[in-house]
C-alpha positions as CSV (number, residue, x, y, z in Angstrom):
1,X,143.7,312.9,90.9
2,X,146.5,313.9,88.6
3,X,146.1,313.3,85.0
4,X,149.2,313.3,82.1
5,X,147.9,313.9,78.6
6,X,150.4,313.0,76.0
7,X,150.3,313.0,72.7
8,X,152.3,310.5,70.5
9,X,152.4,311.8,66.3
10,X,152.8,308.3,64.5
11,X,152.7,309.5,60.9
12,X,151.4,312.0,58.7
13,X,147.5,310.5,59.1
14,X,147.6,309.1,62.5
15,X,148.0,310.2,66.0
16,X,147.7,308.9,69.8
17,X,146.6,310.2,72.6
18,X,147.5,309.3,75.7
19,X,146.0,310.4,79.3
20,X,147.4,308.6,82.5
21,X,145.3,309.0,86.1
22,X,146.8,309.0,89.2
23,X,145.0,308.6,92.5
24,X,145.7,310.7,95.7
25,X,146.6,307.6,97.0
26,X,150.0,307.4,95.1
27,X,153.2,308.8,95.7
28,X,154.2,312.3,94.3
29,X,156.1,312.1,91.1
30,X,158.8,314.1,90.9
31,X,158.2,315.3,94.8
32,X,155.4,317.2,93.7
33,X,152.4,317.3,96.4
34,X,149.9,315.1,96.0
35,X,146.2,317.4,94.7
36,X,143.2,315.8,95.4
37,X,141.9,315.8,91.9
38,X,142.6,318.2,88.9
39,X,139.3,319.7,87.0
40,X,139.7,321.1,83.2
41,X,137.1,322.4,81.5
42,X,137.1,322.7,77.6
43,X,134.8,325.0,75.1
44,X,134.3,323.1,72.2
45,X,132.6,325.3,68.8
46,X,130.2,323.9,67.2
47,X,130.1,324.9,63.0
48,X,126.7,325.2,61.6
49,X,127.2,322.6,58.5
50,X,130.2,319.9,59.6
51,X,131.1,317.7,56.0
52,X,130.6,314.5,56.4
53,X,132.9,312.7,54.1
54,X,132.9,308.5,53.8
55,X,135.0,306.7,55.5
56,X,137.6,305.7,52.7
57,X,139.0,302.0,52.3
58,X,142.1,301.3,55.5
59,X,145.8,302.4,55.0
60,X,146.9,299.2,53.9
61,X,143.8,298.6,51.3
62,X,145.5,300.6,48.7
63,X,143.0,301.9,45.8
64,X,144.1,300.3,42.2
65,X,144.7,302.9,39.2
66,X,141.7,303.1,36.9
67,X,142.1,304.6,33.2
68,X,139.3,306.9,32.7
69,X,136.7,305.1,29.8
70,X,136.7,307.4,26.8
71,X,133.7,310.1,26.6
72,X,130.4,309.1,24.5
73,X,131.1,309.1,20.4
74,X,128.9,311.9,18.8
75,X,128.2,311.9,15.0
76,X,127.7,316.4,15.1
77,X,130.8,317.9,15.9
78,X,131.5,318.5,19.8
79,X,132.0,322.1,21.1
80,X,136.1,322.5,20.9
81,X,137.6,322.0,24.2
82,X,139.1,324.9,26.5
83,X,142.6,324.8,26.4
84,X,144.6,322.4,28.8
85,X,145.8,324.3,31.9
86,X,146.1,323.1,35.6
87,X,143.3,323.0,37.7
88,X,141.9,325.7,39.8
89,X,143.3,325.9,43.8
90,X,141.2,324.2,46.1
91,X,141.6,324.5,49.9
92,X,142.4,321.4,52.1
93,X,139.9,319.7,54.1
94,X,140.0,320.2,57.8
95,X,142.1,318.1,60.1
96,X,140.2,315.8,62.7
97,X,141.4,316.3,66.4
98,X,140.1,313.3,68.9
99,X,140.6,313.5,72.6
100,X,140.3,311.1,74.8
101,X,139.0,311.1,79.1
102,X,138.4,309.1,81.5
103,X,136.7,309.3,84.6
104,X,137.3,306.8,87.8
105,X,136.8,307.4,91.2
106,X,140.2,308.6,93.2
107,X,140.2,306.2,96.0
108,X,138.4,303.1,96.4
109,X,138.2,300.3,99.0
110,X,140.1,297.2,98.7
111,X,137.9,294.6,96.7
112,X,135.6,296.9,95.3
113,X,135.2,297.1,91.5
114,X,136.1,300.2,89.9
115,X,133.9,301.6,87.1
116,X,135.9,303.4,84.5
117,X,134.3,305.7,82.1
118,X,136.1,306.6,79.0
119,X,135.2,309.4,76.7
120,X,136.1,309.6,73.4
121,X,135.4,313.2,71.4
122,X,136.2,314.4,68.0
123,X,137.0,318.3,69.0
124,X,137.3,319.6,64.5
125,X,134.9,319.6,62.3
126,X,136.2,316.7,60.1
127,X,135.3,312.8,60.4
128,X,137.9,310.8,61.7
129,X,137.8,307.3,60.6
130,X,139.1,303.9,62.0
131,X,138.8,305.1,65.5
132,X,140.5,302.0,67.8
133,X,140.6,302.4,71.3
134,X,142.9,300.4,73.3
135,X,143.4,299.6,77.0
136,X,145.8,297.5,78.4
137,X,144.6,295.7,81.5
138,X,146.8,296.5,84.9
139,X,148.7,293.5,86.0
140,X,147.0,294.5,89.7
141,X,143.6,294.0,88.0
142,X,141.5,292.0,86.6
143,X,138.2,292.6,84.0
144,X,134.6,292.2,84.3
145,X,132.8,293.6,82.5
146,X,132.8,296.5,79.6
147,X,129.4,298.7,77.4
148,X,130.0,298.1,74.9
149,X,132.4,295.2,74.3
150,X,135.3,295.2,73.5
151,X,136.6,293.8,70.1
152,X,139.4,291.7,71.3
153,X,140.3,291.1,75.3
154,X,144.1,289.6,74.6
155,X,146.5,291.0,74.6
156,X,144.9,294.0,75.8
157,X,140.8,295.2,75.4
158,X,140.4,296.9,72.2
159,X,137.4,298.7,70.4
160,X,137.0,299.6,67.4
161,X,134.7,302.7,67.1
162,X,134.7,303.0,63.2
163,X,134.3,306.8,62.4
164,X,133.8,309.3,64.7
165,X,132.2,312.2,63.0
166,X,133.1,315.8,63.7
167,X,132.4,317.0,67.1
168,X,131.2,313.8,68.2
169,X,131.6,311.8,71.4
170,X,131.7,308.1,72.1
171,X,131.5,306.7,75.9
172,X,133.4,303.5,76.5
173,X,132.0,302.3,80.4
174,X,135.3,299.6,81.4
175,X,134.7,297.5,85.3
176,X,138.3,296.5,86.7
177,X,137.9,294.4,89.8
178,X,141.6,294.9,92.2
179,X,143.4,291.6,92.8
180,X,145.7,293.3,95.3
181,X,146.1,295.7,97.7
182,X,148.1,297.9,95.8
183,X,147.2,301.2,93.8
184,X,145.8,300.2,90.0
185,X,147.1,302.4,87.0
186,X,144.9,302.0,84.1
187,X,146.1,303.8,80.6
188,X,143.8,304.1,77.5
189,X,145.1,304.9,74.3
190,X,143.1,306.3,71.2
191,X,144.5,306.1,67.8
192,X,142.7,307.0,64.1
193,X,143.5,307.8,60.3
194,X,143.1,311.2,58.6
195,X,144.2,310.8,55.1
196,X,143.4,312.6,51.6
197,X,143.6,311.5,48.2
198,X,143.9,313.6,44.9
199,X,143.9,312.8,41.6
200,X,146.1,314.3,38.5
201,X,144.4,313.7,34.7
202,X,146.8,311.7,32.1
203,X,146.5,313.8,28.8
204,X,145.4,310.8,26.3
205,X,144.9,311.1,23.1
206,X,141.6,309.5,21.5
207,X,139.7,309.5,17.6
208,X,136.3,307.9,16.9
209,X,135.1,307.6,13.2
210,X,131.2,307.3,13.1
211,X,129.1,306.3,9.4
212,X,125.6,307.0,9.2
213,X,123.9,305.3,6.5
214,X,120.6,303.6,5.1
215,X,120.3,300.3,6.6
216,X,117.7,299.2,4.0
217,X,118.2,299.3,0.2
218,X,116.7,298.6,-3.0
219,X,118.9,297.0,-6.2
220,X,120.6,299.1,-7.6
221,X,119.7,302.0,-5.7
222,X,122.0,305.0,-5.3
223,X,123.2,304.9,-1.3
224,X,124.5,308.0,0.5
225,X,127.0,307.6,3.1
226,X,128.2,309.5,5.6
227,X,131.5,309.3,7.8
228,X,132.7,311.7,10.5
229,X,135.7,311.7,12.0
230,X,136.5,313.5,15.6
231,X,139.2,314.5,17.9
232,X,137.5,313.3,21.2
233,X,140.9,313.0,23.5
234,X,142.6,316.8,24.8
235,X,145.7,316.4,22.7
236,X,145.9,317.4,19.6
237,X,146.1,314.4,16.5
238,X,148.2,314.5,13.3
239,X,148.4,312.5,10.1
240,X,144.9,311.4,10.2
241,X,144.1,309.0,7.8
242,X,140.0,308.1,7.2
243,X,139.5,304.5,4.7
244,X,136.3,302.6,4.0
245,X,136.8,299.5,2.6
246,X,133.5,298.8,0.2
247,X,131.8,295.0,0.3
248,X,131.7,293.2,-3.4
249,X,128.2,295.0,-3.8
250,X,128.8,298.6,-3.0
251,X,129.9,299.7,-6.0
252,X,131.8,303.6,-6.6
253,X,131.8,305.9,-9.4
254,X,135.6,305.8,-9.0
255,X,135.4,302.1,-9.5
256,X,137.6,301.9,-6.3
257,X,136.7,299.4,-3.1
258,X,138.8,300.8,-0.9
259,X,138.6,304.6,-0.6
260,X,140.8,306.8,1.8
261,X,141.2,310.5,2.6
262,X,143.8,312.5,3.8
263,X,142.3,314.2,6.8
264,X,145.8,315.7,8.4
265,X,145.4,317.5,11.9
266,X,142.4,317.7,14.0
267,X,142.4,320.0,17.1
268,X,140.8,318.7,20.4
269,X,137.1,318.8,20.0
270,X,137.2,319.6,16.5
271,X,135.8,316.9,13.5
272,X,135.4,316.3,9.9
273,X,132.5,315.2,7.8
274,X,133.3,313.3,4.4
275,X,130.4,312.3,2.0
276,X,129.7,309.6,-0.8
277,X,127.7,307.8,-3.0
278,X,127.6,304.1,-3.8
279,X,125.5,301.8,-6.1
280,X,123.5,298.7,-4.6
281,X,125.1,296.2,-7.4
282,X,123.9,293.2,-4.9
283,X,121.0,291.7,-3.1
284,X,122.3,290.6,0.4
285,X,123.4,291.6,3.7
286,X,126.7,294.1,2.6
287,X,129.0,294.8,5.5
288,X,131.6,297.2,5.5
289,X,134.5,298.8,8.4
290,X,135.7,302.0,8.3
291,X,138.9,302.8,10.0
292,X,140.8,305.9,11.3
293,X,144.7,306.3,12.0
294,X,146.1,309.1,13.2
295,X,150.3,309.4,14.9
296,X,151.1,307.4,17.1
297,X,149.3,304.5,16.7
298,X,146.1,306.4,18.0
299,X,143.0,304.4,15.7
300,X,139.5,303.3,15.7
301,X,136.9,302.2,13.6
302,X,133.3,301.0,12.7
303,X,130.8,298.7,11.2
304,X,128.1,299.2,9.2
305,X,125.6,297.0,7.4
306,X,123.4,297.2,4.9
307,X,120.6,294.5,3.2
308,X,119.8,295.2,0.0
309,X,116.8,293.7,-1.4
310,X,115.8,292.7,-5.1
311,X,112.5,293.7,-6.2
312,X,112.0,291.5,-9.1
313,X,108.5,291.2,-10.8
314,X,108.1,288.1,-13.4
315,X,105.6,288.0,-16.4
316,X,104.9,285.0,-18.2
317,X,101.9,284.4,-20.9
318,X,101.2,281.2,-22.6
319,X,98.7,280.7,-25.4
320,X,98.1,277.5,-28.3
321,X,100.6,277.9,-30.5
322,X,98.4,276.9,-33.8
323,X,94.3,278.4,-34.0
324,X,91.4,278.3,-36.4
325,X,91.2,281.8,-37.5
326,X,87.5,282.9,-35.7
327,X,87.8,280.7,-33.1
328,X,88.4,281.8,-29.1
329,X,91.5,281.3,-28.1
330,X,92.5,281.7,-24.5
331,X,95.7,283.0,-23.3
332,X,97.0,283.1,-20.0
333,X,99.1,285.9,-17.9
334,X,100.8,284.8,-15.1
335,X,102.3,287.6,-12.6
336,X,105.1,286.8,-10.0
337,X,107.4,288.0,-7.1
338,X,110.6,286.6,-7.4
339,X,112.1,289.2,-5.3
340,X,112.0,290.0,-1.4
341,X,110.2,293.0,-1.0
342,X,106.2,293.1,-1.8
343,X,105.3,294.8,-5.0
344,X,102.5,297.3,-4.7
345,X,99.7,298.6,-6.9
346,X,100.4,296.2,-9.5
347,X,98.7,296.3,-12.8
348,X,98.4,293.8,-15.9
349,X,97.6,295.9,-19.2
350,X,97.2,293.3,-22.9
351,X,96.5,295.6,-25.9
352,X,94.5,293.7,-28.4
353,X,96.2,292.9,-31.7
354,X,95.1,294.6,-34.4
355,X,93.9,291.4,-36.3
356,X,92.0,290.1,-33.3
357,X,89.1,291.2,-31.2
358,X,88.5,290.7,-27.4
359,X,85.7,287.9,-26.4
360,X,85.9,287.9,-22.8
361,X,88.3,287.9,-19.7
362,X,88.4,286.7,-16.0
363,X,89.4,287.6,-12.3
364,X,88.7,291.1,-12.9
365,X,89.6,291.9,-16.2
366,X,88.0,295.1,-18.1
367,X,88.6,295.9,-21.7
368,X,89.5,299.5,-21.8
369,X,89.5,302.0,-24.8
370,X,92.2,305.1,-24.8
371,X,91.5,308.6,-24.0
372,X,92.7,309.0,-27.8
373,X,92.4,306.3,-30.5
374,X,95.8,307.4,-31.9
375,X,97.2,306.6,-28.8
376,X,96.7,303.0,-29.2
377,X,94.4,299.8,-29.1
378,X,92.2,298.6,-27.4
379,X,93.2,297.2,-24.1
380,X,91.9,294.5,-20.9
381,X,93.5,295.8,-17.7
382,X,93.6,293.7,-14.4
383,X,94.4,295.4,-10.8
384,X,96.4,293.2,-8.8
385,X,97.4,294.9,-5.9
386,X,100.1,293.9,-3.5
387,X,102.2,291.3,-4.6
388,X,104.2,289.7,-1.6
389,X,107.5,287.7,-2.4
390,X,107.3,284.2,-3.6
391,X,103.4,285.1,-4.7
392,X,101.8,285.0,-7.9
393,X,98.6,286.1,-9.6
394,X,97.4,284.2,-13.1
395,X,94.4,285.9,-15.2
396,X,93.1,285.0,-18.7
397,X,91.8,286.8,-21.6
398,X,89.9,285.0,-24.7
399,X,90.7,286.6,-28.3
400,X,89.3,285.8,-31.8
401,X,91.8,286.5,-34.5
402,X,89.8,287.9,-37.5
403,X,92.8,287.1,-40.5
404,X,95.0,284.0,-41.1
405,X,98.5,284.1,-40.1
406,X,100.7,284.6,-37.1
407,X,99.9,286.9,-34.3
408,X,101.9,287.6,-31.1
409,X,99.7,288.7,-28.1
410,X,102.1,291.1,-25.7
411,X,101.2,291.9,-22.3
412,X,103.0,294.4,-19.9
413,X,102.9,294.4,-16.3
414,X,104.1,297.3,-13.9
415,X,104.3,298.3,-10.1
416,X,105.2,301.5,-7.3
417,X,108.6,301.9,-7.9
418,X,109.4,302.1,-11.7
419,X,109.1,298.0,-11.8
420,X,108.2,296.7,-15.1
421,X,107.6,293.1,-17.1
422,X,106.7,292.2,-20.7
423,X,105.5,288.6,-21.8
424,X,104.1,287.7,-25.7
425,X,102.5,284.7,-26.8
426,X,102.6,283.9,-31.1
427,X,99.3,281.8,-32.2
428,X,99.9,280.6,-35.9
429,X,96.3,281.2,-37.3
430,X,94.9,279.0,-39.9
431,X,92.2,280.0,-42.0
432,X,89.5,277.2,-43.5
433,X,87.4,278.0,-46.8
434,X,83.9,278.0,-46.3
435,X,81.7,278.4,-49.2
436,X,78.6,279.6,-49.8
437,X,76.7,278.7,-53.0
438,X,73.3,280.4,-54.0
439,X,70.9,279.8,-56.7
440,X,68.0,282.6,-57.2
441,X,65.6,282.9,-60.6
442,X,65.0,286.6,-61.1
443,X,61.0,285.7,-62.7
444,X,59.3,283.6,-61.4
445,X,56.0,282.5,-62.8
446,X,57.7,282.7,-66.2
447,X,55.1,283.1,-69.5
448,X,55.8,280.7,-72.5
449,X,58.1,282.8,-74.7
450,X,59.0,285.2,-71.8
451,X,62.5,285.3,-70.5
452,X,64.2,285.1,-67.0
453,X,67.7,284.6,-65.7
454,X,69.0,282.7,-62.8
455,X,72.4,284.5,-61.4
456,X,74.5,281.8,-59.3
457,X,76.4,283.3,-56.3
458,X,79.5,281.8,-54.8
459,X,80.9,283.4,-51.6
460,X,84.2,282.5,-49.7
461,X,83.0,282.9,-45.9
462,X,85.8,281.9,-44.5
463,X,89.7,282.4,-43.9
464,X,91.6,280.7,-46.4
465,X,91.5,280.6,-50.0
466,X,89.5,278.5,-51.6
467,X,91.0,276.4,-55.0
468,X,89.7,274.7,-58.2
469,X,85.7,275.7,-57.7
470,X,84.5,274.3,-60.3
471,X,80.1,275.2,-61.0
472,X,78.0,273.2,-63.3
473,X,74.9,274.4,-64.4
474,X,72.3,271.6,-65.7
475,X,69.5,273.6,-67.3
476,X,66.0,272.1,-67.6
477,X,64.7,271.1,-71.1
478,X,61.8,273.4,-71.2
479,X,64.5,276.6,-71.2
480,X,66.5,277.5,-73.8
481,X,70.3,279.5,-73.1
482,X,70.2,282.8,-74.6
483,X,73.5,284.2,-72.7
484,X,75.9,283.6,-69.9
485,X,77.3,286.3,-67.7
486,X,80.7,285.5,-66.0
487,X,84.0,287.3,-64.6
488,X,86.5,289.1,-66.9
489,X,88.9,285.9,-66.6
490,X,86.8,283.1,-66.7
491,X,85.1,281.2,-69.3
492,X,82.7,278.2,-69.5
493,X,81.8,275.6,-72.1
494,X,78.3,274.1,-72.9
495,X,77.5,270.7,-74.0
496,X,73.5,270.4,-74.4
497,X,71.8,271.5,-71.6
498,X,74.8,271.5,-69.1
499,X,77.2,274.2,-68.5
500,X,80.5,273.9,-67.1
501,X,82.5,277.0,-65.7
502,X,86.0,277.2,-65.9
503,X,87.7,276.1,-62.3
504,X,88.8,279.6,-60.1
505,X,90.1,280.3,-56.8
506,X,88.0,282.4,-54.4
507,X,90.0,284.6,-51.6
508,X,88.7,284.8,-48.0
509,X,85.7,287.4,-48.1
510,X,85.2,287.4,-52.0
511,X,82.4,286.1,-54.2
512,X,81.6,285.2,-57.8
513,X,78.8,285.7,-59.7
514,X,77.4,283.9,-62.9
515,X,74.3,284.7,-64.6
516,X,72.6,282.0,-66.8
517,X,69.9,284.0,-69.1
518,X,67.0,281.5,-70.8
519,X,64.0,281.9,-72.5
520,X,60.9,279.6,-71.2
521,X,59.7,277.0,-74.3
522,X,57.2,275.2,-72.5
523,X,54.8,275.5,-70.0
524,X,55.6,273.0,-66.3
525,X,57.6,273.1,-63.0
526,X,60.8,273.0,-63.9
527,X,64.4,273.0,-61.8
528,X,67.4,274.8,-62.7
529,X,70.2,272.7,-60.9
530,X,73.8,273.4,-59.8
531,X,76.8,271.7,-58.7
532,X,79.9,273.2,-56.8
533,X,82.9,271.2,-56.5
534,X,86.6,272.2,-55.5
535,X,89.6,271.0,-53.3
536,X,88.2,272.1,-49.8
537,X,84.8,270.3,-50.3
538,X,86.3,266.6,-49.5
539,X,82.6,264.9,-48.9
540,X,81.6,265.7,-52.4
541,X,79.7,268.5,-54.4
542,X,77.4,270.8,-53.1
543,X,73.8,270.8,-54.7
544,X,71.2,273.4,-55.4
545,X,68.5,273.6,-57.1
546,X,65.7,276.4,-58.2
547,X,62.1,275.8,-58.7
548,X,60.7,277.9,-61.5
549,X,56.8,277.7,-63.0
550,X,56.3,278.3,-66.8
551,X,52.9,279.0,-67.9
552,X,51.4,279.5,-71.6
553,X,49.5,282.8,-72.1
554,X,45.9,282.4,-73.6
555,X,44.6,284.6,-76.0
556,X,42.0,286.3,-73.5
557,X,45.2,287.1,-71.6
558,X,44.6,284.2,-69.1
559,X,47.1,282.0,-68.3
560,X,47.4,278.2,-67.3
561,X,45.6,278.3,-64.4
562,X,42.9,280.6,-65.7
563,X,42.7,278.1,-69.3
564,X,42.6,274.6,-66.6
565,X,39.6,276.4,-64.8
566,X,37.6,277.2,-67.9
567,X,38.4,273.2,-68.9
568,X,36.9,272.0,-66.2
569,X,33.5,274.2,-66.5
């Protein structure tokens, strides 16, 4: 057998080989004589690690350009970028080299089938990938049967082997059955793809801005922001502008909304930290976007929100707005959370007025006296606690007011955080006379001839002046008026036995004092009476009276009771 290898180049990442197989039983080609079978032996070397690369997508299935995403935004300044330079030499892949054989007996007798073996082998150590195999079937000849299958059987078999990796071999077994008498010529062809693909980097320019800030705020709070700016692309940036545009209720001490600085260049890697303060003017959900230009239309920019919440605590006190001076009055304090955070630790503290003392108090409440007494009243103090939004807490205290007039009851209320609230409530006090009238006799038994004196108190025991008292004194017939005792200002008059004091006003907490002085005439059990009158006692005059007991002296120095005994013996 005489065997032709020829090998076709297609392209630049394709070639064919080609091996034709001639039995002794043809005719000499080209006169030559006919050898009974040619035998080549081939040393193939075997590397220690062989690649194995992945078989990439066919010729035709051409891979689409993909921009590179831009690298991770940082808010710390990156490490600066080496310099931009090409990259470093890298040697070329090996080149696959596949060989095909086959193997067929030289002569065979007419009808028999013919059993071709086919050998495919990758002699480099590189893949090669979309390995086809074709073989055309001789006109002379007809197929039976192939391991494994072919792909296609028209117009010619074909098998497709996929990739062949490096120094690997694939056997292809092919029965032809003659349908002549002539000598069959069977040619197999193998054909793959070596390619290589490289990639060159597209300088691009790129900025981020980043703002870190507080993402929860109080009202009026004072907010620090920060924003920094970087050069995350390999080219250098110009012109770089940095704005932040405030929201309604982010307020700057410039008064400005929309601030911007002048960053000018920024080197590859390299960034630029800018710092402010704003004031929380607004409760509410405040979103803002800052923005970053630089030449050539190269800009980027973020969001950033903040919710500022109102922590707003409400006092309210009611009390009756008219009182009986001395009477309990209650008042009551009513604590709120009109805002939308909780208030914590909250405390009620009422000083008590100076013209009013404390009676009692509820849910808590505990009168408390300062560390110094010149550092203020008396005070009830109720621990609330936690006070979540939309709650309230209402406590009572009970006063007595001690003078007439108006007085204004003040309470304050406080909480973490600085969070104060005052509340008052103004009771017009009004006081009512209450008189007291006493009648005493300084001697009592009284001798004939002796003398004793009956002083007549009158006492204002309540809160409002009391007008036009008027006291009338009757005296009994068996004493006799020696003198009358009265204030500086005042004066009486006396018509027989009854005496008649001049009409006076008594103030809240004062008394008068007369003092009628008689001498005893004749011996019995006799009253002293008295009469108070004036504008505050509406149901008439108030009556007293004051028993006294005159007795005559006898001459043994016994008296009445002493001279009826002796009678009766």
């Amino acid at each position: 057998m005489v065997a032709r290898i020829g090998l076709v180049e297609k392209s630049l990442c394709a070639c064919l080989v080609s091996l034709t197989i001639l039995s002794s039983a043809s005719p000499a080609i080209g006169g030559d004589p006919q050898p009974r079978a040619v035998t080549r032996t081939t040393q193939y070397i075997q590397p220690s690690q062989i690649p194995q690369t992945p078989e990439p997508p066919l010729a035709d299935q051409r891979p689409q350009n993909v921009v590179p995403g831009l690298q991770p935004r940082i808010l710390t300044a990156p490490v600066p970028l080496p310099p931009s330079g090409p990259e470093p030499y890298h040697e070329d892949l090996p080149t696959p080299v596949v060989a095909l054989r086959i193997r067929v007996p030289s002569t065979a007798a007419a009808g028999q089938d013919l059993e071709y073996r086919i050998c495919i082998e990758n002699l480099s150590a590189a893949p090669a990938h979309h390995v086809i195999v074709r073989n055309p079937v001789p006109l002379n000849a007809r197929f039976v049967r192939a391991n494994p299958e072919p792909s296609a059987k028209e117009p010619e078999l074909i098998w497709n082997l996929g990739t062949l990796a490096a120094c690997a071999c694939k056997e292809i077994v092919l029965v032809l059955s003659p349908t002549g008498t002539g000598d069959i010529q069977d040619c197999a062809r193998v054909q793959f793809e070596h390619g290589q693909c490289v990639t060159t980097r597209i300088a691009k320019p790129a900025i981020s801005v980043r703002k870190a800030g507080p993402t929860q705020a109080v009202l009026n709070a004072v907010l620090n922001y920060q924003l920094t700016v970087t050069n995350i692309g390999s080219t250098e940036l110009t012109s770089i502008v940095l704005s932040d545009k405030l929201p309604a209720g982010l307020v700057h001490s410039s008064g400005q909304r929309d601030l911007t600085w002048n960053l000018g260049n920024l080197a590859p890697g390299q960034s630029r930290v800018m710092d402010y303060q704003v004031t929380a003017a607004a409760a509410g959900a405040l979103r803002n976007k800052a923005s970053v230009t630089a030449a050539g239309g190269i800009r980027d920019e973020i969001e950033h929100e903040v919710v500022v919440s109102e922590v707003k605590m409400g006092l309210t006190m009611t009390g009756p707005a008219k009182a009986i001076v001395g009477a309990a009055v209650a008042y009551q304090i009513t604590v709120s959370n009109a805002g939308s955070l909780p208030l914590t630790n909250v405390v009620i503290n009422d000083p008590i007025p100076a013209q009013m003392t404390f009676d009692r108090a509820n849910n808590g409440g505990v009168l408390m006296k300062p560390t110094v007494p010149a550092l203020g009243p008396d005070f009830v103090q109720w621990a609330i606690g936690t006070l979540e939004p939309g709650a309230n807490k209402t406590v009572e205290v009970v006063l007595r007011s001690t003078a007439a007039g108006r007085i204004c009851n003040r309470a304050r209320a406080a909480a973490d955080g600085g969070q104060t609230a005052q509340a008052e409530a103004c009771t017009d006090f009004k006081g009512e006379g209450g008189l007291l009238l006493m009648v005493v006799d300084t001697t009592d038994p009284v001798v004939v001839g002796g003398q004793t004196s009956y002083p007549i108190t009158i006492r204002n025991t309540g809160f409002a002046r009391v007008t036009n008292v008027v006291i009338k004194a009757d005296v009994p017939a068996e004493l006799t008026v020696t003198d009358v005792k009265t204030p500086v200002t005042t004066s009486y008059s006396q018509k027989g036995q009854l005496l008649t004091f001049q009409p006076i006003d008594i103030d809240p907490g004062r008394e008068v004092r007369y003092e009628v002085i008689v001498r005893a005439n004749k011996a019995g059990d006799v009253r002293f009476k008295v009469d108070m009158t004036a504008d505050q006692l509406t149901s008439g005059a108030v009556h007293r009276e004051e028993s006294t007991n005159i007795f005559n002296e006898l001459k043994n120095g016994q008296g009445n009771d002493q001279k009826k005994a002796n009678d009766k013996q």
